[in-house]
C-alpha positions as CSV (number, residue, x, y, z in Angstrom):
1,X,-33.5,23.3,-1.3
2,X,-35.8,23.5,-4.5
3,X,-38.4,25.6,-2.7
4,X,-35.7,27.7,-1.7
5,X,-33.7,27.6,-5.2
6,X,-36.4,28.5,-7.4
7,X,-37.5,32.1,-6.7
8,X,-33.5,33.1,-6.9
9,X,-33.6,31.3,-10.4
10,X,-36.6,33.2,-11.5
11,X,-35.5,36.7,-10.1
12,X,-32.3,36.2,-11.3
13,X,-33.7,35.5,-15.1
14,X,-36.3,38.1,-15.2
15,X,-33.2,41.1,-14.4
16,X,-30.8,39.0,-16.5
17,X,-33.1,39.7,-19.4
18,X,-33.9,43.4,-18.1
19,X,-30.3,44.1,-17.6
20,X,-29.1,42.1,-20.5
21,X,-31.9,44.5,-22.5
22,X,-30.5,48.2,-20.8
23,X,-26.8,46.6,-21.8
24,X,-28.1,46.5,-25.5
25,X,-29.6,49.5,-25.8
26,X,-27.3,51.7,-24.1
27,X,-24.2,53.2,-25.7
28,X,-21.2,51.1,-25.4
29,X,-18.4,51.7,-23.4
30,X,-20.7,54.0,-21.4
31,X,-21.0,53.8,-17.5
32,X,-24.4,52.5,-18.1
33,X,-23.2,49.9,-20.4
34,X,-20.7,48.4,-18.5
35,X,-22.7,48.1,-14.9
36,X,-25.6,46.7,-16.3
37,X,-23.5,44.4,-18.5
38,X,-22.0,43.4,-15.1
39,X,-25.1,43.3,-13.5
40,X,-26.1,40.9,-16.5
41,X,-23.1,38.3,-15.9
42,X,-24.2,38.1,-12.2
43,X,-27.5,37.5,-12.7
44,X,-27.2,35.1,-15.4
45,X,-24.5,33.5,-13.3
46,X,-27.0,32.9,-10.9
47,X,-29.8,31.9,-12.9
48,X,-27.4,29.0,-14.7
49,X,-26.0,27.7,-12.0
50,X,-29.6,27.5,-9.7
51,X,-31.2,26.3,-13.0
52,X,-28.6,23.8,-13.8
53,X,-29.0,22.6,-9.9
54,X,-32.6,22.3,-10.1
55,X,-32.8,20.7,-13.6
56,X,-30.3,18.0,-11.9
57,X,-32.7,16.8,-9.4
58,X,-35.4,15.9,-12.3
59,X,-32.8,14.6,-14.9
60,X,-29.1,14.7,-16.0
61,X,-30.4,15.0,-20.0
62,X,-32.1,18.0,-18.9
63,X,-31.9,20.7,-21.4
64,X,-31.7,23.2,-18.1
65,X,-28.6,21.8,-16.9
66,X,-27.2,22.4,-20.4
67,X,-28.6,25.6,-20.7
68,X,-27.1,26.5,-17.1
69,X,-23.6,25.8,-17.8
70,X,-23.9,27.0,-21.1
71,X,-25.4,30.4,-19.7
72,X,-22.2,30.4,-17.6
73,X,-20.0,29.6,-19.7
74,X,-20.7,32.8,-22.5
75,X,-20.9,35.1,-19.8
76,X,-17.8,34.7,-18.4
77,X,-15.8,34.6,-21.6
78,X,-17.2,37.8,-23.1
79,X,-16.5,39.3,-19.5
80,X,-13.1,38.2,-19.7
81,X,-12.8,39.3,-23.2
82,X,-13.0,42.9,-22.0
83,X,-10.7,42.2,-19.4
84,X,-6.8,42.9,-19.2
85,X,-4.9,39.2,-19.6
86,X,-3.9,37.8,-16.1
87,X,-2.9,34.7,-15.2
88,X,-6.7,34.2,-13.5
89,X,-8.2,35.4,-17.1
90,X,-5.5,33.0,-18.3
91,X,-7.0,30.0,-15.9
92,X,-10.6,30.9,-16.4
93,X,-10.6,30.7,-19.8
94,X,-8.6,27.9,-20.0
95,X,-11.5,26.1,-17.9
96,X,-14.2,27.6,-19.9
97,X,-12.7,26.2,-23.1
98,X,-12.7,22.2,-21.2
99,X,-16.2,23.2,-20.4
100,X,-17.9,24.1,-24.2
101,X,-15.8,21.2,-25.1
102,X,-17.7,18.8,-22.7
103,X,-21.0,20.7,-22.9
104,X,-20.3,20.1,-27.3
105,X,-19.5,16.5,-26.8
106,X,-22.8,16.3,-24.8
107,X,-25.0,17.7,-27.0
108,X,-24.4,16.0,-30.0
109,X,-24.5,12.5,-27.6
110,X,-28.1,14.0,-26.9
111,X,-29.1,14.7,-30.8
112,X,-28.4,11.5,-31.6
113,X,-30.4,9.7,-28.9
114,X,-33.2,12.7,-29.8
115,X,-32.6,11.0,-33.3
116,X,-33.0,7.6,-32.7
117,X,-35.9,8.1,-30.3
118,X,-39.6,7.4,-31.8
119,X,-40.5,10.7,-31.3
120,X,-37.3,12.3,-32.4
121,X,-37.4,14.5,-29.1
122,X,-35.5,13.8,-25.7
123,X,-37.1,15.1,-22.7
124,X,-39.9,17.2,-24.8
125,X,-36.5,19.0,-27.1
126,X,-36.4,18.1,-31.1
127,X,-33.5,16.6,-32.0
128,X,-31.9,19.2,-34.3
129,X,-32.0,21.2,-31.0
130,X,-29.0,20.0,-29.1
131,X,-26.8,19.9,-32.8
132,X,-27.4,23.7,-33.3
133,X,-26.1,24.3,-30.4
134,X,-23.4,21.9,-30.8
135,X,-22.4,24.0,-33.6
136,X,-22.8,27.4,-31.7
137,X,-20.4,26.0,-28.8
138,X,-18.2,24.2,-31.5
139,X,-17.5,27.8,-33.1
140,X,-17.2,29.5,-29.8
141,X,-14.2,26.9,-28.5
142,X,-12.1,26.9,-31.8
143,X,-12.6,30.8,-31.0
144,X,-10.9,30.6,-27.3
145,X,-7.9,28.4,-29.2
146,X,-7.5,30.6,-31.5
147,X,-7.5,33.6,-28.9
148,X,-5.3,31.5,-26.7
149,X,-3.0,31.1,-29.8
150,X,-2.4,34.5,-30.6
151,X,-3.1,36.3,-27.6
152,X,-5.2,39.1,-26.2
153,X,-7.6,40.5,-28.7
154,X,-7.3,44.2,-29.7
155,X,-10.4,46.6,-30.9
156,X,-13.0,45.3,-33.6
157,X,-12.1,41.2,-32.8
158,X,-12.4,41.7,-29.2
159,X,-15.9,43.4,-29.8
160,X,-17.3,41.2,-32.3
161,X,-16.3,37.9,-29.6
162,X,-17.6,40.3,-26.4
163,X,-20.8,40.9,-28.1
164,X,-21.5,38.0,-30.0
165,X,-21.4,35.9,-26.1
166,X,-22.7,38.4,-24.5
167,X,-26.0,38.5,-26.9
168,X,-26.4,34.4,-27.0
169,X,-26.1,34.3,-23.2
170,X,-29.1,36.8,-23.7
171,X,-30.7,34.5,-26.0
172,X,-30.8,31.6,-23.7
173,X,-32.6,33.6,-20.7
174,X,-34.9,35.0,-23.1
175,X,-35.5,31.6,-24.7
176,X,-35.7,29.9,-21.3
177,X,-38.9,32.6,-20.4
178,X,-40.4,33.3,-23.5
179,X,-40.9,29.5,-24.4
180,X,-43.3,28.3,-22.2
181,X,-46.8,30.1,-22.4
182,X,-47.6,29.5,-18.9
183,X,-44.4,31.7,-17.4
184,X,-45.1,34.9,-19.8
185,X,-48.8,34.4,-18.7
186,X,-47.8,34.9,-14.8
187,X,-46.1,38.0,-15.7
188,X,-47.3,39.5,-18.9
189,X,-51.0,40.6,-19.8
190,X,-52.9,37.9,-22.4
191,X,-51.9,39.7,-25.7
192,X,-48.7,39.2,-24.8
193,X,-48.8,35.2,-24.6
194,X,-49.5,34.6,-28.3
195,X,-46.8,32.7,-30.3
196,X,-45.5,35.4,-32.2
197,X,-45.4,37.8,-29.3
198,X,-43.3,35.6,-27.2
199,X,-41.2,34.8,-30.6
200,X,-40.2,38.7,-31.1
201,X,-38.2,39.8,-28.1
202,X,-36.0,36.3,-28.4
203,X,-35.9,37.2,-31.9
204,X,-34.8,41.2,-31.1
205,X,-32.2,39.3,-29.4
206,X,-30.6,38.5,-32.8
207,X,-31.3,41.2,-34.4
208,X,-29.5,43.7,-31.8
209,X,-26.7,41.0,-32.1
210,X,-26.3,41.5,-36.0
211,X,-26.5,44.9,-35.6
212,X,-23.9,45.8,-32.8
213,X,-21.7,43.1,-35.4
214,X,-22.7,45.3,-38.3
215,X,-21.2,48.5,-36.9
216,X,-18.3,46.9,-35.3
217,X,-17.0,46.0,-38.9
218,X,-18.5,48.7,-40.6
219,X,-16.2,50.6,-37.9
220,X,-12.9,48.5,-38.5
221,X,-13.6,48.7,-42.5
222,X,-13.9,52.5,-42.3
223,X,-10.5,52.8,-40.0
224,X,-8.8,50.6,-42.8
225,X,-9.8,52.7,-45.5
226,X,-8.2,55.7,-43.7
């Protein structure tokens, strides 16, 4: 099954972070926007959920089975986002928000064992780690109650919460590759694995983010002035 598993997962996370890249760059709402966004929620899809399987079979604490459901978990929500309310968008999200609940309840369990352990690492990950992201899936669920609370999002909001999953789903591929010398070095020439050169696209990640969340509020502030 691993042998089997594994090319799929790394396929599916080298387009995830070419499609999740085109997505960025492309104007929004256009045609080319929205299939590779789609694209992008399949293949990271895919990569979670085969990464999560195959982190399972090593260890339970794994960061990759995290980091798979995680991946999962952003993508469908910002898809949703942009879709019109059903009673399945209505169910899904009502799952997804039981799931970043667990997956925050986890992670600060694993901080604190990171914490107390000599090294203060669990399975090679510092301990402060797992609480950052405790506090990035903390914000996104009081997000889903407070969407679930007042309903469908309309314009700027339901931008800012498509983008903002959309880009840390992004983040998590690009993390996953871009972190380990040895993967870039199979797939990128040597100037390419130096620390810093690995650090920059994870970190254009964040800055397309910002960006995108710049103009959507510059956008709303300008439509309120009028």
């Amino acid at each position: 099954m691993t042998i089997m598993l594994l090319p799929v997962h790394i396929i599916a996370g080298g387009l995830a972070i070419i499609l999740g890249g085109v997505a960025l760059a492309a104007s929004k709402g256009a045609t080319l926007h929205r299939r590779s966004g789609l694209l992008f929620v399949y293949a990271m899809l895919t990569m979670g959920i085969s990464g999560s399987i195959l982190a399972m079979r090593q260890s339970l604490t794994s960061p990759n089975v995290l980091g798979g459901f995680m991946s999962a978990y952003f993508v469908i929500t910002a898809l949703t986002t942009v879709r019109p309310v059903s009673a399945w968008t209505r169910r899904l999200n009502s799952v997804a928000l039981v799931v970043v609940i667990g997956l925050t309840l986890i992670e600060i369990g694993l901080g604190f064992k990171a914490l107390a352990s000599p090294g203060g690492t669990i399975n090679g990950v510092p301990f402060f780690m797992p609480f950052f992201l405790a506090v990035v899936t903390t914000l996104a669920a009081a997000g889903d109650l407070r969407m679930m609370r007042s309903g469908a999002l309309r314009a700027a909001p339901r931008l800012a919460r498509h983008l903002w999953r959309m880009c840390f789903a992004l983040f998590i591929a690009a993390g996953s590759f871009f972190s380990i010398r040895e993967r870039v070095a199979k797939v990128l020439p040597e100037p390419f694995t130096t620390p810093t050169m690995r650090a920059l696209p994870v970190a254009l990640v964040f800055v397309a983010m910002f960006y995108w969340l710049w103009r959507v509020r510059a956008r709303r502030m300008l439509a309120q002035a009028r």
